[in-house]
C-alpha positions as CSV (number, residue, x, y, z in Angstrom):
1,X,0.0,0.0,0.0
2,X,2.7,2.2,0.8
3,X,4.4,2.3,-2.9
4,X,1.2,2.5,-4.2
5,X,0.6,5.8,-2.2
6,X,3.5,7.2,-3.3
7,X,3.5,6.3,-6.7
8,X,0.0,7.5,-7.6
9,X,-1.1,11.0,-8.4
10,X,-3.2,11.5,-5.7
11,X,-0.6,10.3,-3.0
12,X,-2.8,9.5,0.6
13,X,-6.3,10.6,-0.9
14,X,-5.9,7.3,-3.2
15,X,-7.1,5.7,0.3
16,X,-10.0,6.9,0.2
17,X,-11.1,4.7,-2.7
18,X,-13.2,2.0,-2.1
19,X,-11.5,-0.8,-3.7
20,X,-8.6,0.7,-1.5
21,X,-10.6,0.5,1.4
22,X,-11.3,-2.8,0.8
23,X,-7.8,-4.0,0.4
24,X,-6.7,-2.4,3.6
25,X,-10.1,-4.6,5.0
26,X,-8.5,-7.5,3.5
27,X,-5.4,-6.6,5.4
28,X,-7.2,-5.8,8.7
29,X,-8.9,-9.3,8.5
30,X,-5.6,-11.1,7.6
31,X,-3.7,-9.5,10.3
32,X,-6.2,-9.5,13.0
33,X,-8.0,-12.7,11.8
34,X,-11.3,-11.2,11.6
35,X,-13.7,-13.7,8.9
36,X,-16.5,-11.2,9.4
37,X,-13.9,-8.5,7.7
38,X,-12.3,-10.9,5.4
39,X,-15.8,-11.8,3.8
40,X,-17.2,-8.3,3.5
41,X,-14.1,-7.2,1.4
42,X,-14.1,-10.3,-0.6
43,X,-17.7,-10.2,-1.1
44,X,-17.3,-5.9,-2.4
45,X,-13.9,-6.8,-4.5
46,X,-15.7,-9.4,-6.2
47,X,-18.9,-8.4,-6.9
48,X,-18.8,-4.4,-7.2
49,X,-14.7,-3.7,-7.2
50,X,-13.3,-5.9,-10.3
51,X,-16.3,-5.2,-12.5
52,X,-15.7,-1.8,-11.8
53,X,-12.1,-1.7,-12.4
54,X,-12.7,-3.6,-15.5
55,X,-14.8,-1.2,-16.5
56,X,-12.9,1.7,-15.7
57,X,-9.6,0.2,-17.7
58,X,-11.7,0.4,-20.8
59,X,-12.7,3.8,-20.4
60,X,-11.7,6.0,-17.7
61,X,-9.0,4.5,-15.5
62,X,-5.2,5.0,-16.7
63,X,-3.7,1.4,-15.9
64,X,-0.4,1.0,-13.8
65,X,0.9,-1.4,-11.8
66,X,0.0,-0.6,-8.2
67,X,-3.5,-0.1,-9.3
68,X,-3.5,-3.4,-10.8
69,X,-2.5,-4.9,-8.0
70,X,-4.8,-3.5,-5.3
71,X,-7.5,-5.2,-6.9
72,X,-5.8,-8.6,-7.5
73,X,-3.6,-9.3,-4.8
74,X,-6.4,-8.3,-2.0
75,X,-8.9,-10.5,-3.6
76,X,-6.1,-13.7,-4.3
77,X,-5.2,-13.4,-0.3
78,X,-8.5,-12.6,1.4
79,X,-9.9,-16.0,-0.7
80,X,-7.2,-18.1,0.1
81,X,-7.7,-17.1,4.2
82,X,-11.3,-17.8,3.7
83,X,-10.9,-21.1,1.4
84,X,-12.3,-24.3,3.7
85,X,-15.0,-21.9,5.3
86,X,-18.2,-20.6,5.2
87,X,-18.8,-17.1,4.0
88,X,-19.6,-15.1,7.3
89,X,-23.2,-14.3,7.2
90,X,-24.2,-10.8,6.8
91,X,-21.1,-10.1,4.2
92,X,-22.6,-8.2,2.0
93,X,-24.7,-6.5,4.1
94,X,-21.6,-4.9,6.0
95,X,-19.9,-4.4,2.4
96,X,-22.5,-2.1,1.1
97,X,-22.6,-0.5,4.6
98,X,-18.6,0.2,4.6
99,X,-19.5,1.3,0.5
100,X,-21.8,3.9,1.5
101,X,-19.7,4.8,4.4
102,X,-16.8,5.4,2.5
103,X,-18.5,7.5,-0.2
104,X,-19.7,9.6,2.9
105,X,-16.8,10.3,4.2
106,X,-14.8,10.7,1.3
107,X,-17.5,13.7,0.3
108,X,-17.4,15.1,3.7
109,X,-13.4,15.0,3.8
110,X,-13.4,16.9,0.2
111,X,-10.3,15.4,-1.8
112,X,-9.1,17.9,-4.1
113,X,-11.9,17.9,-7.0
114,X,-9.2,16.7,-9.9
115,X,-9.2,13.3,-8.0
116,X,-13.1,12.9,-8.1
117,X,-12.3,9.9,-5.7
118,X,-15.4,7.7,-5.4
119,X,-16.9,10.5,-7.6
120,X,-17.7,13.0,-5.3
121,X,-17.0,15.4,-7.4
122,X,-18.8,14.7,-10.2
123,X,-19.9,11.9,-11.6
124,X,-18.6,9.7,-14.0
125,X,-17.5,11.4,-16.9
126,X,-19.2,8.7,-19.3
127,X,-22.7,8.9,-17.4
128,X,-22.1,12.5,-16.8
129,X,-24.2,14.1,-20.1
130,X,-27.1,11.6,-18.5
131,X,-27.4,12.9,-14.5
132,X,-26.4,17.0,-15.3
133,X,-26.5,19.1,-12.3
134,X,-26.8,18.7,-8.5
135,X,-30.4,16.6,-8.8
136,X,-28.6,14.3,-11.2
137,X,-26.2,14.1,-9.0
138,X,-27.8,12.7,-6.6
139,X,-29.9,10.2,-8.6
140,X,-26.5,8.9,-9.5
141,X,-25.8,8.5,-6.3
142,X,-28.9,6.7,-5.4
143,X,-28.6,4.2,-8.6
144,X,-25.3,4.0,-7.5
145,X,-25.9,2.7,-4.2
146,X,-29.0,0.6,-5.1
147,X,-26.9,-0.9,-8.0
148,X,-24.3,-2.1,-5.8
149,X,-26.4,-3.6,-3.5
150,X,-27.7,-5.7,-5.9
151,X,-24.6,-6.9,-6.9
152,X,-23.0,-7.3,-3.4
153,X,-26.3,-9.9,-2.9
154,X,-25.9,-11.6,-6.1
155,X,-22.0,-11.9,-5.7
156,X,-22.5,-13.0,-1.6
157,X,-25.2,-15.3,-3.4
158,X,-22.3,-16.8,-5.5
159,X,-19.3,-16.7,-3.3
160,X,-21.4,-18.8,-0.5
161,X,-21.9,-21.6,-2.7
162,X,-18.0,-21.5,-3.1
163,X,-17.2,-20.5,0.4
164,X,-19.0,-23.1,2.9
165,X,-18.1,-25.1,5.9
166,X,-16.4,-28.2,5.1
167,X,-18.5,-31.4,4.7
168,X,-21.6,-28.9,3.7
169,X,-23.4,-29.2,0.5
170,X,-25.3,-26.2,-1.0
171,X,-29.1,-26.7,-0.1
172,X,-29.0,-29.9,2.9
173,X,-29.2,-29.2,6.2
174,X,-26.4,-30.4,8.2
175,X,-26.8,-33.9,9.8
176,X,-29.2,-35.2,6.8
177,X,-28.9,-37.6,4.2
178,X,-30.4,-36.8,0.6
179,X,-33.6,-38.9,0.3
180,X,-34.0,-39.8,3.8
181,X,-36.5,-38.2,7.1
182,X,-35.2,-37.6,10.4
183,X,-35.3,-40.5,12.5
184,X,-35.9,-43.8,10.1
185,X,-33.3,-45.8,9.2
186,X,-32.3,-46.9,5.6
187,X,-34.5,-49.8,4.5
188,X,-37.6,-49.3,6.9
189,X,-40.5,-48.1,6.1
């Protein structure tokens, strides 16, 4: 994180990102062994962070290195920690809760406006002709917010069908056998 900082244009404010945030969540949950953390950061990096730095390489976002890795290396480590378990409950709940938070406070801390961090500033220059003036703004933010919800449920959707408890199939409750009730034994009717 560090040469990142200092390589990109927008030096500490680059933190305020949320795929940043997210990585340093990642890191937080490595460290301090926090699942709950892990799984809200791996939940926002792969549903609403890589489609949106994918999206941002083909049209906005100049691509270097550090950048590149901030949204790789995070994700690689935070699914390797969580590999074996179950994807903490209420993931992407908490991921669009740190989302919004972090839009907040990056508007309330004012970067300089050439950053447009989290696009506080304005919003997206390729959706910008479509919500003009401080109303639009606004109705960005709200699709925004309601579009990465959606896509923090469908990816938490995915990811726990990846990330569950060991000896756990997708759809059985634990302790039952496909086919039979509770309580009779195989054979008996």
């Amino acid at each position: 994180m560090g040469v990142h900082v200092a390589v990109r244009p927008e030096h500490a404010w680059v933190l305020l990102a949320s795929c940043d945030v997210a990585a340093l969540a990642t890191a937080a949950g490595l460290l301090l062994g926090w699942e709950f953390c892990l799984g809200a950061a791996l939940v926002f990096q792969i549903a609403v962070g890589m489609p949106a730095f994918a999206v941002g390489l083909c049209t906005t976002y100049p691509a270097n290195v550090t950048g590149i890795a901030i949204h790789i290396v995070p994700l690689v480590f935070g699914a390797v920690a969580l590999s074996g378990r179950a994807l903490p409950r209420g993931a992407a709940a908490a991921a669009w809760i740190g989302y919004v938070l972090t839009v907040l406070v990056t508007y309330l801390v004012a970067p300089p406006p050439e950053f447009n961090i989290n696009f506080t500033t304005a919003v997206w220059p390729p959706l910008a002709r479509a919500f003009p003036g401080g109303l639009g703004r606004a109705v960005f933010f709200l699709g925004l917010f309601a579009a990465a919800a959606v896509m923090l449920w469908l990816g938490a959707l995915a990811l726990a069908r990846v990330f569950r408890a060991p000896g756990r199939l997708p759809g059985r409750l634990p302790g039952r056998l496909p086919g039979r009730l509770p309580g009779r034994l195989p054979g008996r009717r």
